[in-house]
C-alpha positions as CSV (number, residue, x, y, z in Angstrom):
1,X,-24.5,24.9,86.1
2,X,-21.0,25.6,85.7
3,X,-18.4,25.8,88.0
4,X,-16.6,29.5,88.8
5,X,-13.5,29.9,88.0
6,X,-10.6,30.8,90.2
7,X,-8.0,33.6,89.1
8,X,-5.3,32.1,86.6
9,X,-7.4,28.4,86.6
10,X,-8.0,27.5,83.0
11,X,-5.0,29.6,81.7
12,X,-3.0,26.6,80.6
13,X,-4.0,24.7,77.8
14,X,-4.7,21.0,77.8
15,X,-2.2,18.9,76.2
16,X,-4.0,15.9,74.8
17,X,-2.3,12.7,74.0
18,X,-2.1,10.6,70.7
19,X,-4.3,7.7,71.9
20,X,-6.7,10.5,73.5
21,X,-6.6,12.3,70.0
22,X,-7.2,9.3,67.9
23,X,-10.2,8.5,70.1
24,X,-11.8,11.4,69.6
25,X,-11.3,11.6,65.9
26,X,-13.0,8.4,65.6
27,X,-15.9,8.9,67.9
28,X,-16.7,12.0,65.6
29,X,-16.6,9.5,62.6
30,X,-18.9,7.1,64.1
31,X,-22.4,8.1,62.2
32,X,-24.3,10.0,64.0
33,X,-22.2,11.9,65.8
34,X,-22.5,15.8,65.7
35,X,-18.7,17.0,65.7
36,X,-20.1,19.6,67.7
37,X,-21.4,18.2,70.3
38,X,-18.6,15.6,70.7
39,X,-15.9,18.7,71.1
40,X,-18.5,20.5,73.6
41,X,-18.6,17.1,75.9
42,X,-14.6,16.8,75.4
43,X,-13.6,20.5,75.2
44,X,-11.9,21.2,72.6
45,X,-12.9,23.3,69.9
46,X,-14.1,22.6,66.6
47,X,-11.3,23.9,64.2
48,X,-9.1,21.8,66.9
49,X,-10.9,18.5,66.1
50,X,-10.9,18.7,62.2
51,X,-7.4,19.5,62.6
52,X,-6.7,16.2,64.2
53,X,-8.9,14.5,61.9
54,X,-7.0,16.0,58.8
55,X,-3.2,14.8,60.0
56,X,-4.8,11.5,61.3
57,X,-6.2,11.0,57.4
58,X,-3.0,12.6,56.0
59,X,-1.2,10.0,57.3
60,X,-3.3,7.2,56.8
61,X,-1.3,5.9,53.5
62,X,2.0,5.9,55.4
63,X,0.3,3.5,57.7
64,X,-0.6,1.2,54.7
65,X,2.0,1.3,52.4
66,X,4.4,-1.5,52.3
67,X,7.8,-0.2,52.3
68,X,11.4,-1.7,53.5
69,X,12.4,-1.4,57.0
70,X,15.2,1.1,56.7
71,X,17.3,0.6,59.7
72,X,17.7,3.5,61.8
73,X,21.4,5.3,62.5
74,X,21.1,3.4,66.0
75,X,20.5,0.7,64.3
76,X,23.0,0.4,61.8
77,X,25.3,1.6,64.9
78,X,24.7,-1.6,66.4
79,X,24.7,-3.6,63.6
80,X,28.7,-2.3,63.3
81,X,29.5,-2.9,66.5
82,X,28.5,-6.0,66.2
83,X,30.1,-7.1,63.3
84,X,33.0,-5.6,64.7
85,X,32.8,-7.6,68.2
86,X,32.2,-10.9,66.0
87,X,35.3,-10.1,64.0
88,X,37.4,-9.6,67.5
89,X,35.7,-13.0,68.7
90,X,36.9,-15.2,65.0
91,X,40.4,-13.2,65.4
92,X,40.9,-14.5,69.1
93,X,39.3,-18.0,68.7
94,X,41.8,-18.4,65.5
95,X,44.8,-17.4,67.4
96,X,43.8,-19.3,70.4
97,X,43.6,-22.4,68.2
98,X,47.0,-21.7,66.8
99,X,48.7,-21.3,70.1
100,X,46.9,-24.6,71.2
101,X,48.5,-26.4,68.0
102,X,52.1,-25.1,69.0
103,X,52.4,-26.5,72.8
C-alpha cells in the first residue's frame, strides 16, 4: 500500500550521488537482475538508469588508460612558488655566508 502524498511532497527531484549512481549501475549488471525491477525498488526510472550506465561505460577507458600526470594550474602554481622561495633561501644563505667571511 502506498503512502498518500501531501501537497508539493515529491515535487523536488532526488539528487543521487556518484557512489549511489555507480552502485546501482552495477547491481543492474549483476546477472540476473531485471533493470526494471532494480529502478522500481530504487526509484528512478528506466531511461535514468541506462543513462548512468552509458557515461559510467563511456568513461571506462579514461579510467584505464595510462597517461602522464599533467600537473594542474594549482599545481604548477605551487611548484613556482616554490622554486621561487628555494631561490630566495640559496640567495640569503649565500649572502649570509659572505657576510660571515668579512667580520
Amino acid at each position: 500500500m502506498r503512502k498518500k502524498k501531501s501537497p508539493g511532497e515529491g515535487s523536488q527531484r532526488k539528487r543521487w550521488g556518484g557512489p549511489e549512481k555507480l552502485r546501482i549501475v552495477l547491481a543492474g549488471l549483476e546477472p540476473g537482475v531485471e533493470v526494471s525491477d532494480l529502478c522500481r525498488r530504487e526509484g528512478l526510472s528506466p531511461a535514468l538508469y541506462y543513462q548512468w550506465k552509458r557515461t559510467l561505460l563511456g568513461a571506462a577507458d579514461r579510467i584505464f588508460e595510462k597517461k602522464e600526470h599533467k600537473p594542474s594550474a594549482r599545481e604548477e602554481r605551487l611548484n613556482a612558488q616554490l622554486t621561487r622561495a628555494k631561490d630566495v633561501i640559496a640567495e640569503i644563505t649565500a649572502e649570509n655566508l659572505d657576510l660571515k667571511k668579512t667580520f
